[in-house]
C-alpha positions as CSV (number, residue, x, y, z in Angstrom):
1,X,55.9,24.2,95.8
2,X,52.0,23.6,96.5
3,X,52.9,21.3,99.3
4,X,55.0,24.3,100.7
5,X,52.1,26.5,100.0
6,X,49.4,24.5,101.3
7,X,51.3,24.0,104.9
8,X,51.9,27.8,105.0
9,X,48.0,28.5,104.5
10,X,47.1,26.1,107.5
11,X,50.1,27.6,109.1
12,X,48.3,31.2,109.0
13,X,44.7,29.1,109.6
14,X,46.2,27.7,113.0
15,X,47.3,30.8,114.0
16,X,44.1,32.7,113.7
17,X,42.5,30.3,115.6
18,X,44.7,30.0,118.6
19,X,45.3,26.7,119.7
20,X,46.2,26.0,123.3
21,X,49.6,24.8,123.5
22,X,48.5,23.0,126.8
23,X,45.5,22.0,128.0
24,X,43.8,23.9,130.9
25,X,43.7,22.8,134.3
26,X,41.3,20.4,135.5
27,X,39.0,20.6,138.5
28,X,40.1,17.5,140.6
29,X,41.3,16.4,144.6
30,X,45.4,16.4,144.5
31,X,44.9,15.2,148.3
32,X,43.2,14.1,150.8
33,X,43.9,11.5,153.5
34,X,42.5,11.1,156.9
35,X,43.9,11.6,161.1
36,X,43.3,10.6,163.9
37,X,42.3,13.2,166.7
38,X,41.1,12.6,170.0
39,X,37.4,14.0,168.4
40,X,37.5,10.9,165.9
41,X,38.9,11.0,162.8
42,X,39.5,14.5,160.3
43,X,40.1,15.3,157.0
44,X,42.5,17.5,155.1
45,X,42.3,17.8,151.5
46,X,43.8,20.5,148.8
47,X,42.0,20.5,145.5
48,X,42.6,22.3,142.4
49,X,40.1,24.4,140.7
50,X,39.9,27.2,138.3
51,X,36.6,29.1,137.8
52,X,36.0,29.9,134.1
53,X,35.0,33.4,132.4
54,X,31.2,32.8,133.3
55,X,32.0,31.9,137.1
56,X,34.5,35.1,137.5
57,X,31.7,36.8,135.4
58,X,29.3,35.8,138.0
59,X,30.8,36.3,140.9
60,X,32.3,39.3,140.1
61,X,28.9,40.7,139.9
62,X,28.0,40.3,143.3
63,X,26.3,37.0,142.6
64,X,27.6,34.6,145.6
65,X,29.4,31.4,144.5
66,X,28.2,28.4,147.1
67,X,31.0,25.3,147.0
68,X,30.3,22.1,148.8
69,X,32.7,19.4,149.8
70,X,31.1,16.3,150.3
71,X,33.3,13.0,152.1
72,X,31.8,9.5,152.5
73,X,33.0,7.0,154.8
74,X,32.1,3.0,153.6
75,X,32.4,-0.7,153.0
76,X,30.5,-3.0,150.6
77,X,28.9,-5.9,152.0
78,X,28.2,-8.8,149.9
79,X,25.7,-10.3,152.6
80,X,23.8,-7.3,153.2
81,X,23.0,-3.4,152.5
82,X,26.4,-1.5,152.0
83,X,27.4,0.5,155.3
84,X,27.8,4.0,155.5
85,X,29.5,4.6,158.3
86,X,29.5,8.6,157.5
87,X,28.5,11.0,155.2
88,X,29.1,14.5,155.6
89,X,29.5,18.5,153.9
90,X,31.6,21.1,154.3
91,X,29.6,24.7,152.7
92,X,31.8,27.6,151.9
93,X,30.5,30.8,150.3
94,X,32.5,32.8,148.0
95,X,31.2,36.2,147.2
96,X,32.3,40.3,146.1
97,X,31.8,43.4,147.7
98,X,32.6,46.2,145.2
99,X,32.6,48.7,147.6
100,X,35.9,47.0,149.6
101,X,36.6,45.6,146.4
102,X,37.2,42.4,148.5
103,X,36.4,38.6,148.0
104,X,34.4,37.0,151.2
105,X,34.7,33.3,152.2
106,X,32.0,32.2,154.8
107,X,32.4,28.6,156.3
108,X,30.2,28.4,159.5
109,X,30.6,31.8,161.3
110,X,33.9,32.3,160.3
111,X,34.5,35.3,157.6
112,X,37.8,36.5,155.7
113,X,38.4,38.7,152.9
114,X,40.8,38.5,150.4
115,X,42.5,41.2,148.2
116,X,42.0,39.1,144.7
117,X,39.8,36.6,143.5
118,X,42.8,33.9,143.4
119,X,43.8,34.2,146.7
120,X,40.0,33.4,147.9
121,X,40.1,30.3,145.7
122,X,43.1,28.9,147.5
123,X,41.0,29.3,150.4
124,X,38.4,27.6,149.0
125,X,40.9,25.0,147.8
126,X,42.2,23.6,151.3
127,X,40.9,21.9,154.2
128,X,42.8,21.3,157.2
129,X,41.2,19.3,160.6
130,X,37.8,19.2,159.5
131,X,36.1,16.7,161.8
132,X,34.4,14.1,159.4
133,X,33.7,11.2,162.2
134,X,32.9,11.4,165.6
135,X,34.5,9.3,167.7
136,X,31.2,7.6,169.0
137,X,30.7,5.9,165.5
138,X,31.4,2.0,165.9
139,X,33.1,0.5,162.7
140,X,34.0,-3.5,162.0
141,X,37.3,-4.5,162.0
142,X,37.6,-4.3,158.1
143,X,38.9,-1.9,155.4
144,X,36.6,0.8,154.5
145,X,36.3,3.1,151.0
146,X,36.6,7.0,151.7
147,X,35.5,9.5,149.0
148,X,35.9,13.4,148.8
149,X,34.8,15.7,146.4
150,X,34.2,19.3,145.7
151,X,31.5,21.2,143.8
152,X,29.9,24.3,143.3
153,X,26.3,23.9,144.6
154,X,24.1,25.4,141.7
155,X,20.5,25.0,143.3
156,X,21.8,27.7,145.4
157,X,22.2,30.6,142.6
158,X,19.3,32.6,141.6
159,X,16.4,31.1,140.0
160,X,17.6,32.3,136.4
161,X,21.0,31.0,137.0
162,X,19.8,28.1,138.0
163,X,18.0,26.9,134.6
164,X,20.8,27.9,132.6
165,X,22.8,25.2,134.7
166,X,20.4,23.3,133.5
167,X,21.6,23.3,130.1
168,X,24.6,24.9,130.2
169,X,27.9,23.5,132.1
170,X,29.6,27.3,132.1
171,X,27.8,27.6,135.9
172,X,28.9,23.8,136.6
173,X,32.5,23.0,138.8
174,X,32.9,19.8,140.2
175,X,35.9,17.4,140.8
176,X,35.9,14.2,140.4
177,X,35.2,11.7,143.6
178,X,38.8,10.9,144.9
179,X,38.5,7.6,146.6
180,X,40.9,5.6,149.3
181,X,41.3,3.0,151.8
182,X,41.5,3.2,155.0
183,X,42.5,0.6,157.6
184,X,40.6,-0.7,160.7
185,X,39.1,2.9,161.4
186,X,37.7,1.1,164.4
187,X,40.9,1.6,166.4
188,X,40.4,5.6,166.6
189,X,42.7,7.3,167.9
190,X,45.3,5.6,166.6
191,X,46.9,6.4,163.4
192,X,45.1,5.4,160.2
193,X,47.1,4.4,157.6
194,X,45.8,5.2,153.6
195,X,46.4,4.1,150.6
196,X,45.0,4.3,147.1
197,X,42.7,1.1,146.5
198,X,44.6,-1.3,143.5
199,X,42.3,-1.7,140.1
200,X,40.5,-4.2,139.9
201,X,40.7,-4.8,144.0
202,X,37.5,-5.7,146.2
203,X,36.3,-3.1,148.9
């Protein structure tokens, strides 16, 4: 009978609490592989992300939310310096207008609003054609490492949002680098063919 009342205390204890009964979503790159265009070679990526109370908080006071996807193109070279054959970042700016009570993504010059906050962050979750090598960029005929990754640039919020990023992670988003192989980019435009790189497997 104690056993049985014991268990029913940390029954009661467990519900007061709350515990999750999954955990939450994590920030991370469900896709990304690379094509080849008569430009060079582009990207197109979906990642997953989900802003918690402080970054809705924030943003939903008018303070702008800047994201940054970064992609590297490389090879290690036992002989010499690793080669980068390309490194480059894609800046989109999330931000509310209570007077449309819309959401605003910027990328470049283009602009679109969104009705809710969720639909801007699928927005902000996709990239489609985005050209990450020019077509004038030489390569060896060898296997290269691609990387992608998205994060919320925080040097880019105002000054006192920027030191508590310092020590605080609620203002911090980032993905983890997705990594893949690609093929003998050199032969661009043909197709490139991807693959995830084995464990344990030399680049």
């Amino acid at each position: 009978m104690r056993g049985i009342a014991v268990l029913s205390r940390y029954l009661v204890l467990v519900a007061l609490i709350g515990v999750p009964l999954a955990p939450a979503a994590a920030n991370e790159v469900e896709h990304a592989a690379l094509r080849a265009v008569d430009e060079g070679l582009v990207l197109d990526a979906d990642f997953s992300i989900e802003l918690n109370p402080r970054l809705k908080e924030v943003v939903n006071n008018g303070v702008p939310l800047y994201f940054v996807i970064e992609f590297e193109l490389g090879r290690d070279r036992w002989y010499w310096f690793d080669e980068r054959a390309a490194t480059e970042t894609l800046h989109k700016r999330l931000s509310y207008h209570p007077l449309s009570r819309q959401y605003r993504l910027s990328t470049g010059l283009l602009q679109i609003n969104f009705d809710t906050l969720e639909e801007a962050l699928a927005a902000v979750s996709q990239v489609r054609g985005w050209l990450v090598v020019d077509r004038t960029v030489t390569f060896a005929d060898a296997d290269y490492e691609a990387a992608v990754r998205l994060r919320v640039d925080t040097t880019l919020l105002p000054k006192p949002f920027q030191v508590s990023a310092l020590t605080s992670r609620e203002l911090q988003l980032e993905t983890p680098w997705k990594r893949f192989i690609v093929h003998s980019p050199r032969h661009v435009p043909a197709p490139v063919e991807t693959r995830q790189p084995e464990r344990g497997e030399s680049k």
